[in-house]
ROMAR-879840 format. One line per field, with one value per residue (C-alpha): residue number from 1; chain; x, y, z. Coordinates in nm, 4 decimals, decimal comma, padded with zeros to 6 digits. Layout:
residues N
miza c(NUM  ...)
pake c(A  ...)
px c(X  ...)
py c(Y  ...)
pz c(Z  ...)
***
This chain:
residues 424
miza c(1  2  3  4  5  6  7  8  9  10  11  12  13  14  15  16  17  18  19  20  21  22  23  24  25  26  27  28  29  30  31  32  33  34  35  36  37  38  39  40  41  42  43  44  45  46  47  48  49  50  51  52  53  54  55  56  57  58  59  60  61  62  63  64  65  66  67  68  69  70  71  72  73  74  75  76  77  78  79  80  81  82  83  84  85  86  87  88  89  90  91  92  93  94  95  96  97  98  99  100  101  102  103  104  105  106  107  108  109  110  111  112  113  114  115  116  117  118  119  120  121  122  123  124  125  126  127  128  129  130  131  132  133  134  135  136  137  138  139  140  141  142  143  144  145  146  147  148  149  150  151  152  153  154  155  156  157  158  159  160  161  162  163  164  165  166  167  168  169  170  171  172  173  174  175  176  177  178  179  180  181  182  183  184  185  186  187  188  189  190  191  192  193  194  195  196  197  198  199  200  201  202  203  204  205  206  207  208  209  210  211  212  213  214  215  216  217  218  219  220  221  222  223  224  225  226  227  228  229  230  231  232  233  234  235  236  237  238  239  240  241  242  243  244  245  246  247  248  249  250  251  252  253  254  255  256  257  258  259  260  261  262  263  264  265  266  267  268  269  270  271  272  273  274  275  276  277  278  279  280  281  282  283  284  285  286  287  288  289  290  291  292  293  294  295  296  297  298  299  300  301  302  303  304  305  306  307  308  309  310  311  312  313  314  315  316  317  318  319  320  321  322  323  324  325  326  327  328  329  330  331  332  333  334  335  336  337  338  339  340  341  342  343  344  345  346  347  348  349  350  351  352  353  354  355  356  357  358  359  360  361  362  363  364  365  366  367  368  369  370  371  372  373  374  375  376  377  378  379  380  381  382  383  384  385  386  387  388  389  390  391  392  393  394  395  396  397  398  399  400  401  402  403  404  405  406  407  408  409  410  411  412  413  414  415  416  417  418  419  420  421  422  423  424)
pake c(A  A  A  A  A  A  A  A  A  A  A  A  A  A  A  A  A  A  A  A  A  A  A  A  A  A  A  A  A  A  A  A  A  A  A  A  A  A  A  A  A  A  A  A  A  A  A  A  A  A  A  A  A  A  A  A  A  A  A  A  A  A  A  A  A  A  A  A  A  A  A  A  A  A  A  A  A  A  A  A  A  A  A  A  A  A  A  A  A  A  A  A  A  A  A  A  A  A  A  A  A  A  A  A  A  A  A  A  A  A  A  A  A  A  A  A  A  A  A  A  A  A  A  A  A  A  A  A  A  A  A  A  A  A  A  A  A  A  A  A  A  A  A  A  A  A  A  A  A  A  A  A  A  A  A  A  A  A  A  A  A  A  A  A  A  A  A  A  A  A  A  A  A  A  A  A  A  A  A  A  A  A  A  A  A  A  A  A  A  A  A  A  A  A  A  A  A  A  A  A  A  A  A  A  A  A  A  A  A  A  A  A  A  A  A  A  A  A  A  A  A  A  A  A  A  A  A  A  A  A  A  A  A  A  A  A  A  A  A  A  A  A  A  A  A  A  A  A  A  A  A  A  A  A  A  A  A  A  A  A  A  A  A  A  A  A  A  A  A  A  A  A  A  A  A  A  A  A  A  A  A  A  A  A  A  A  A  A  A  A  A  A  A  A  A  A  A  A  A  A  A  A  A  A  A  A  A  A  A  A  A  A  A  A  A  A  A  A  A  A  A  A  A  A  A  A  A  A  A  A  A  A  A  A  A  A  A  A  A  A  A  A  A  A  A  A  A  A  A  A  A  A  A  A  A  A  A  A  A  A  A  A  A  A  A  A  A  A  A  A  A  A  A  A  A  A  A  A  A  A  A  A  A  A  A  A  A  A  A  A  A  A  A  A  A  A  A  A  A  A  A  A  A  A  A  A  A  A  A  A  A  A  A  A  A  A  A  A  A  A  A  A  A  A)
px c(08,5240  08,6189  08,6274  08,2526  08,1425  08,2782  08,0925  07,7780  07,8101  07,8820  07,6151  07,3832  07,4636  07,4411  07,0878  06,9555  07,0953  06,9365  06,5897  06,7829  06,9213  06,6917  06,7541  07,1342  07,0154  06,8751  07,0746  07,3257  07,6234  07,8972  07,6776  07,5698  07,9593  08,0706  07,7891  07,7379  08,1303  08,1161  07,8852  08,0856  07,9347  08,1384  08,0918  08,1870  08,4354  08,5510  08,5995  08,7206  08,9927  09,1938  09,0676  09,4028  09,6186  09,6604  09,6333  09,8669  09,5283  09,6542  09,4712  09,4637  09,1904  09,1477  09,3171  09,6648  09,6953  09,6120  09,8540  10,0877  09,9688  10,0814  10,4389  10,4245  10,2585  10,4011  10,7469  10,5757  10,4998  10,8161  10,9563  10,6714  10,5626  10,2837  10,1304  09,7836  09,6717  09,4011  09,3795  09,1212  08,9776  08,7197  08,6511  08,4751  08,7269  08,9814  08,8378  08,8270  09,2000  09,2972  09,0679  09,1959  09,5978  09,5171  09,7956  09,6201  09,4593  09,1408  08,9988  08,7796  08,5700  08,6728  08,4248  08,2208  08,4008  08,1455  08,2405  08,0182  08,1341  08,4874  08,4674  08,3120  08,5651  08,8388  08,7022  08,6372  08,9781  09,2010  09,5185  09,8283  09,9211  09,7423  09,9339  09,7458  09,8995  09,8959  09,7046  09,3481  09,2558  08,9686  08,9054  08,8005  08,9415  09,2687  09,2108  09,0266  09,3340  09,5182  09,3168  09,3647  09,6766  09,7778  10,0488  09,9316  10,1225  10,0998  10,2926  10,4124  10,2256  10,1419  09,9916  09,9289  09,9493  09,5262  09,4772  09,7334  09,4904  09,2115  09,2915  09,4186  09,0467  09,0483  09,4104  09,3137  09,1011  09,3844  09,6599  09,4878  09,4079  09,7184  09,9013  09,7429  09,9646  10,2709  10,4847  10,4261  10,6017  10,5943  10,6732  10,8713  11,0706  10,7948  10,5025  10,6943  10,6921  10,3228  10,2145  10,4531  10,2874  09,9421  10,0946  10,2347  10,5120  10,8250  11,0226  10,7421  10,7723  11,0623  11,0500  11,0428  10,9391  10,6263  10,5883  10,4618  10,8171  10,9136  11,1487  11,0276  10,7193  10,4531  10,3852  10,7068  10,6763  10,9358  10,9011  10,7236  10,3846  10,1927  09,9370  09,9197  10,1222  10,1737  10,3878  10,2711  10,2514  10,1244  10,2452  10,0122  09,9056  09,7824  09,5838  09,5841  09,3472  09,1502  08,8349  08,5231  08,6425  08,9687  08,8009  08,6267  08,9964  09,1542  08,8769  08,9054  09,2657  09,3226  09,0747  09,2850  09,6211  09,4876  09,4989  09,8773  09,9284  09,6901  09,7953  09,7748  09,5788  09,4274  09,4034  09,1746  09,1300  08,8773  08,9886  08,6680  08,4805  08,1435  08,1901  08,2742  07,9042  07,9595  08,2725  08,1506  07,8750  08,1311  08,3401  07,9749  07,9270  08,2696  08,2827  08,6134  08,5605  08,7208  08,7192  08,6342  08,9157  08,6161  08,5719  08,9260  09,1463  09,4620  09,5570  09,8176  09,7468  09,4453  09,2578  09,0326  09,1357  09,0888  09,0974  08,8731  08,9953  08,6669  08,8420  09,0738  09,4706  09,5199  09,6601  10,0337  10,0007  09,9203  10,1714  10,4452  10,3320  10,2737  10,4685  10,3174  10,1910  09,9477  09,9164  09,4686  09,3209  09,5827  09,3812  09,1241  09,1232  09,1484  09,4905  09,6684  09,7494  10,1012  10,3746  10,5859  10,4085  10,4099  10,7901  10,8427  10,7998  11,0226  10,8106  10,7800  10,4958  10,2615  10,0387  09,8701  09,9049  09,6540  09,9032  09,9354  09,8694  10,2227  10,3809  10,7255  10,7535  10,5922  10,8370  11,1315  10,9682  10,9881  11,3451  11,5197  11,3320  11,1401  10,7356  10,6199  10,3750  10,0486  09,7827  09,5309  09,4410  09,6608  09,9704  09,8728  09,8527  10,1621  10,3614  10,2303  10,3109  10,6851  10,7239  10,5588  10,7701  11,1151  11,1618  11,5115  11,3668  11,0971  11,3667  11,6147  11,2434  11,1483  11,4821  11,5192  11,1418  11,2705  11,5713  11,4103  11,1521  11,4062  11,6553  11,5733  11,5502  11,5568  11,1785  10,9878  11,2967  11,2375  10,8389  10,9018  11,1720  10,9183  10,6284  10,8476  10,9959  10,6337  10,6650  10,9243)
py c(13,4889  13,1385  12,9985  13,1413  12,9547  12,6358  12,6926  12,8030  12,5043  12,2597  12,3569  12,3548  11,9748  11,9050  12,0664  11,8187  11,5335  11,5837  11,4288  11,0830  11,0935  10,8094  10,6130  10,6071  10,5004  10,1953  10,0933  09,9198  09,9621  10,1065  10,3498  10,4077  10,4084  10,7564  10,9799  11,1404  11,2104  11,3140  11,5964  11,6690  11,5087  11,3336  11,1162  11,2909  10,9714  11,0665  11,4445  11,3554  11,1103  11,4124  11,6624  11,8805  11,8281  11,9241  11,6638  11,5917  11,4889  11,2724  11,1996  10,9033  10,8788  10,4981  10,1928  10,2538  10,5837  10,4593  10,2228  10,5027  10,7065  10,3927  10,4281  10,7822  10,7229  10,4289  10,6238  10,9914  10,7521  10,6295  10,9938  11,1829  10,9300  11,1974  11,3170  11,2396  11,1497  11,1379  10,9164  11,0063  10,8145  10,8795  10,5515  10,2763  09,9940  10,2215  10,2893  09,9671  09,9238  10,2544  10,1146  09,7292  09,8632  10,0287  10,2849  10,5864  10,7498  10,8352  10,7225  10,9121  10,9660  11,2504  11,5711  11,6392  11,9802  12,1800  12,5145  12,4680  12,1324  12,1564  12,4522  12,2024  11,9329  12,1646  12,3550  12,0278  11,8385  12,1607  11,9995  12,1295  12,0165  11,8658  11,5957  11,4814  11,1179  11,1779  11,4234  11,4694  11,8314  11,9379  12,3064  12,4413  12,1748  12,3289  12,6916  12,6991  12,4937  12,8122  13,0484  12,8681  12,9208  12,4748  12,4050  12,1620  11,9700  11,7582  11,4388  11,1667  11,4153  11,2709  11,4415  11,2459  11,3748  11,3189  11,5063  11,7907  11,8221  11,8148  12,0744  12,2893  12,3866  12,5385  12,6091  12,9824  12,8211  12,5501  12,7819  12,9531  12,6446  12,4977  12,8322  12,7352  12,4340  12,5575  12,2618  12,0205  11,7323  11,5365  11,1815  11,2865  11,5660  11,5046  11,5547  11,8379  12,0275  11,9791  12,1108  12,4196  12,4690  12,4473  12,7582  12,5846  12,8587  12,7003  12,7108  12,5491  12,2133  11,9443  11,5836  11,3326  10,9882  10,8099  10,6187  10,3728  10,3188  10,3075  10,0264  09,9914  09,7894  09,8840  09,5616  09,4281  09,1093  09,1660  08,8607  08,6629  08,4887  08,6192  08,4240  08,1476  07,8611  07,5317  07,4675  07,4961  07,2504  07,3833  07,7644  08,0109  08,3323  08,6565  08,8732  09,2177  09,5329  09,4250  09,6585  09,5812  09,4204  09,2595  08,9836  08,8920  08,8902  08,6885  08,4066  08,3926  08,3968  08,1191  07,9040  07,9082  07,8422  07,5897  07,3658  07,4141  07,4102  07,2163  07,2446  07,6381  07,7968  08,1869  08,3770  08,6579  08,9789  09,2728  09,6707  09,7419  09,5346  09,6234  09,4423  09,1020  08,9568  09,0341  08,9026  08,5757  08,5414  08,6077  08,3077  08,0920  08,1157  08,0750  07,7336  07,7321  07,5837  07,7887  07,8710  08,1830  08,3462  08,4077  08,0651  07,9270  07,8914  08,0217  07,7495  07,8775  07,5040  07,4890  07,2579  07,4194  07,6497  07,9897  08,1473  08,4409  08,6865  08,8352  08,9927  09,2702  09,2824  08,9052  09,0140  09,0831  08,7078  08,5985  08,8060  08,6499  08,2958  08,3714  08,2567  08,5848  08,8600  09,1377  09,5092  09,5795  09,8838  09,8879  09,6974  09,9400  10,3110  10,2954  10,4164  10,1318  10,0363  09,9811  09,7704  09,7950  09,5261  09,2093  09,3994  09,3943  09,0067  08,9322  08,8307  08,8937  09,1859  09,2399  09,5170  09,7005  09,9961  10,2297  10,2969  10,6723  10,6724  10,5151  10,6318  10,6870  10,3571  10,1708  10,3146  10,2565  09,8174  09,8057  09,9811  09,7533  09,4563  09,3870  09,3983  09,4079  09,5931  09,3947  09,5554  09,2817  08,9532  08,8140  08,9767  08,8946  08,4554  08,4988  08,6740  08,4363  08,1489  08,2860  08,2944  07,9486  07,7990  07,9943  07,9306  08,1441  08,4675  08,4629  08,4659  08,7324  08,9362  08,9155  09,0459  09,2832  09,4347  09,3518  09,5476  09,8606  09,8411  09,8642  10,1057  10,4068  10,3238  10,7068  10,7917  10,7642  10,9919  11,2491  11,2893  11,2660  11,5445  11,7106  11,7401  11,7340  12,1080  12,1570  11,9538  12,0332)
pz c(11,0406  10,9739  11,3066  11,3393  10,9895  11,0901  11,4730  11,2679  11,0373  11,3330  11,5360  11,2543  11,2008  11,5593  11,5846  11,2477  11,4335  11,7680  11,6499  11,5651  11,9360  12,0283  11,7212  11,8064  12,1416  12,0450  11,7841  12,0473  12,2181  11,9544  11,9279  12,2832  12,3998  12,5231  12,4379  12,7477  12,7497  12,4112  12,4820  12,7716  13,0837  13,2744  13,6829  14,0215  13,9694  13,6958  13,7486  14,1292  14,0060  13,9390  14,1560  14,2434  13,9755  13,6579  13,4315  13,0962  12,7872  12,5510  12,2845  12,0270  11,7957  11,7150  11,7950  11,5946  11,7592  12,1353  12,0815  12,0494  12,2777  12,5018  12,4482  12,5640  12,8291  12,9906  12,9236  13,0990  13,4098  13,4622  13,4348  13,6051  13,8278  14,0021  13,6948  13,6423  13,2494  13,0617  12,7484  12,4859  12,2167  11,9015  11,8365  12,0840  11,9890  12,0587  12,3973  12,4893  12,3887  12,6379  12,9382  12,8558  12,8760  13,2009  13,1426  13,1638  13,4857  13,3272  12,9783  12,7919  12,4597  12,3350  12,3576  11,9949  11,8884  11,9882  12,1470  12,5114  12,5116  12,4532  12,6832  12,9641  12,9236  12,9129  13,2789  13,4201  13,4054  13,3511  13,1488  13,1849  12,8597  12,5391  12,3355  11,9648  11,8457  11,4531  11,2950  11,4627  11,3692  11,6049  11,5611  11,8658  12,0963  11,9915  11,9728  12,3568  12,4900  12,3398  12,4830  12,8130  12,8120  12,7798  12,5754  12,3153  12,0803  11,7536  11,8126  11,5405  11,2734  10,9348  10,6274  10,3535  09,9795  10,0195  10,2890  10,2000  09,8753  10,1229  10,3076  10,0813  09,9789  10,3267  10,3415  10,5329  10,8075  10,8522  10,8499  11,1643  11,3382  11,3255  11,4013  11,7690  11,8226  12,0691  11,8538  11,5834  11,5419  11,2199  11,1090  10,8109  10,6319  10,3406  10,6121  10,7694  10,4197  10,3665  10,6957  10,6522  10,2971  10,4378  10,7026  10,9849  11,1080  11,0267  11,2944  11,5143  11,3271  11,4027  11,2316  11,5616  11,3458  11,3368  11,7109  11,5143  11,3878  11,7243  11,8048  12,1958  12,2203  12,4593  12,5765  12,5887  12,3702  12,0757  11,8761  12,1132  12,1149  12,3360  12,4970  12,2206  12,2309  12,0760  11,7404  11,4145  11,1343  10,8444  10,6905  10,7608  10,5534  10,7970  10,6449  10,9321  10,9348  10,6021  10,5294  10,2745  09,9844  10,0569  10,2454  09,9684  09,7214  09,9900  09,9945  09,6434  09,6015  09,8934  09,7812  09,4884  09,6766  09,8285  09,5331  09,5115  09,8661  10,0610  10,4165  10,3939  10,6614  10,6998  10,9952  10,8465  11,1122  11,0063  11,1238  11,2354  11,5027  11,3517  11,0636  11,2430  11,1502  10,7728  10,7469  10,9154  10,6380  10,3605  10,5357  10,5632  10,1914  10,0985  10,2093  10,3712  10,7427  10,9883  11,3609  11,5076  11,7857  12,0191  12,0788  12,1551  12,4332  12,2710  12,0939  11,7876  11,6226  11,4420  11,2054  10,9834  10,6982  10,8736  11,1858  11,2098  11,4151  11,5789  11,8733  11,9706  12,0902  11,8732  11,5938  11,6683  11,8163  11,4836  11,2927  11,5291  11,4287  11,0930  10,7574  10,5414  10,6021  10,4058  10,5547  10,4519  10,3591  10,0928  09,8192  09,8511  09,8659  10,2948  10,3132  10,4518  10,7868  10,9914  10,8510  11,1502  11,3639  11,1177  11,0240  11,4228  11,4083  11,1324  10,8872  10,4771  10,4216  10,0989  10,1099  09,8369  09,6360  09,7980  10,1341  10,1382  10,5040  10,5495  10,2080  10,3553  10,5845  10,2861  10,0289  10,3101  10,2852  09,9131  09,8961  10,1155  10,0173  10,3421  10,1654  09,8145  09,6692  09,5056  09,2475  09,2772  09,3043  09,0285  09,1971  09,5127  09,4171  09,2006  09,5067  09,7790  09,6035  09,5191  09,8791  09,9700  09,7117  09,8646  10,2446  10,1766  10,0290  10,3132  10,5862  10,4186  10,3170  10,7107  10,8551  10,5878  10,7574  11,1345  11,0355  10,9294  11,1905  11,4680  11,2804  11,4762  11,8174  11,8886  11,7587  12,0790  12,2715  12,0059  12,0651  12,4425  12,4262  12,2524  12,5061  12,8053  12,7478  12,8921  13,1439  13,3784)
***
């Protein structure tokens, strides 16, 4: 009875929307991206590429989570050198991520969760096994991949204390969609007792680590540069992943640091690509100069007070090269982002207090003294310019977070152990 409420309500939503079709259509190309794959149309290309085989779906929602999916891939290659995947994304900047890495076989938007179209995708490629990065609960994606008979697994699982709370309101629909995973994997013992609450059977859940936390790197750079190059002269604050309203804290709090420290430079980068433009006018009326990443030819040295990152795959460069750096969507209720890259390059972390996407990991920072935890723009000046002032306390801060970062070398072994007892 469930499953048909949430198909009735689905479909109802799907049926208002189709009028505005031609409004999405025009409205450019985030919008465009995928739609035909999303209601499950797909090339003779695309559908050929794997004709014969049955395919291992992996899918990763946004950009965090393809980069993720990544490890496990590159890592499945190497031990199942013939099998065929398929990466899927929700988001477009996440797609371009998948198609830009190249790992993958086959890239795809992922198919609305519609029952006829999930059934399509799922006839057309065939998978002989589904792997979710994190937790991406699609109803009937999951439960016709049961009835198929394909294995499909959670992977690096997270439940925050939010969403526990959030599903709990529908606590007997999820209990029966996520009694149709074949195995869950979780990030932590404190996400492995949620999901077992909410009536995940419990001896279908391990705890395999966040691959997030994983100490392999995908692209193989550890602490390196990447493409930029040149030294630096001046320290250098990165501010990574922000969201509406902590670009606006951070212009006013380094406009205010820069009285004290007048050589300090920015290197600002917003989540979402879409709101590139809006962060450009917030720099424009700020009066800062700065220099947008588009326009460069990776230079690291730069002369102007910020470097807008308006472009995709830069910001790890900029972590490695940076003195500071703040974790967004942590000064605002967004959930926070991942610690483990700027931790990854040794450097001190701040983030705010609204992190319960990464509670654990974040709680891990604070107890061994790798990141501190900021409640606003007062905090935020007073903790930045502790660490400007104390060259010393940056450097223990920043191996403290490389340390935990790497401490568990074992995370991205656990998930692959995981999905290969279906693959042999």
């Amino acid at each position: 009875m469930s499953y048909l409420l949430y198909n009735i309500l689905i479909t109802a939503a799907f049926i208002a929307a189709l009028p505005f079709l031609p409004i999405v259509a025009v409205l450019g190309q985030r919008f465009r991206a995928g739609l035909t794959q999303r209601l499950g149309f797909y090339s003779k290309g695309a559908v050929n590429s794997l004709a014969g085989c049955r395919p291992v779906w992996i899918h990763g929602a946004s950009v965090g989570e393809v980069g993720s999916a990544l490890l496990l891939i590159r890592e499945l290659k190497q031990r199942f050198p013939a099998k065929k995947i398929i990466l899927s994304t929700f988001t477009s900047s996440g797609n371009r991520i998948a198609r830009a890495a190249g790992a993958a076989d086959l890239v795809l938007f992922l198919p609305l969760d519609l029952l006829w179209i999930v059934r399509r995708a799922l006839a057309r490629f065939d998978p002989s096994l589904l792997l979710i990065v994190e937790t991406e609960i699609w109803p009937n994606l999951i439960r016709e991949a049961h009835r198929r008979g394909i294995p499909t697994l959670l992977l690096s699982g997270r439940l925050s204390a939010r969403s526990y709370r959030e599903y709990s309101f529908v606590a007997a629909f999820f209990r029966r969609v996520i009694g149709y995973f074949t195995a869950i994997g979780m990030q932590s013992a404190e996400d492995g007792e949620r999901i077992v609450e909410l009536g995940a059977p419990a001896g279908n859940v391990s705890i395999v680590g966040s691959l997030k936390h994983a100490a392999a790197r995908a692209d193989g750079t550890g602490t390196q540069h990447g493409g930029l190059h040149g030294p630096r002269a001046n320290p250098l604050l990165v501010v990574g992943s922000s969201h509406r309203g902590e670009e606006a804290i951070f212009i006013e709090a380094f406009v205010y640091l820069k009285q004290r420290f007048p050589g300090l430079q920015m290197a600002l980068a917003p989540r979402h690509p879409e709101r590139f433009a809006e962060v450009e006018k917030l720099l424009q009326r700020s009066g800062l100069s700065f220099e947008k990443q588009s326009e460069i030819d990776g230079r690291a040295q730069f002369t102007k007070d910020v470097m807008f990152l308006d472009t995709l795959g830069d910001l790890k460069d900029f972590y490695a090269l940076g003195d500071i750096a703040f974790v967004g969507g942590s000064l605002v209720e967004a959930g926070g982002h991942n610690l483990l890259e700027p931790a990854r390059q040794g450097k001190p972390i701040l983030f705010g207090p609204h992190i319960s996407n990464f509670s654990s990991i974040a709680a891990e920072f604070k107890r061994k003294g790798g990141a501190i935890e900021v409640r606003g723009k007062e905090e935020l000046i007073h903790e930045i310019t502790t660490l400007l002032y104390d060259s010393a306390r940056r450097k223990v801060m920043g191996e403290r977070a490389y340390e935990i970062a790497n401490d568990d070398r074992r995370v991205l072994e656990r998930n692959l152990t995981l999905a290969e007892r279906y693959l042999q």
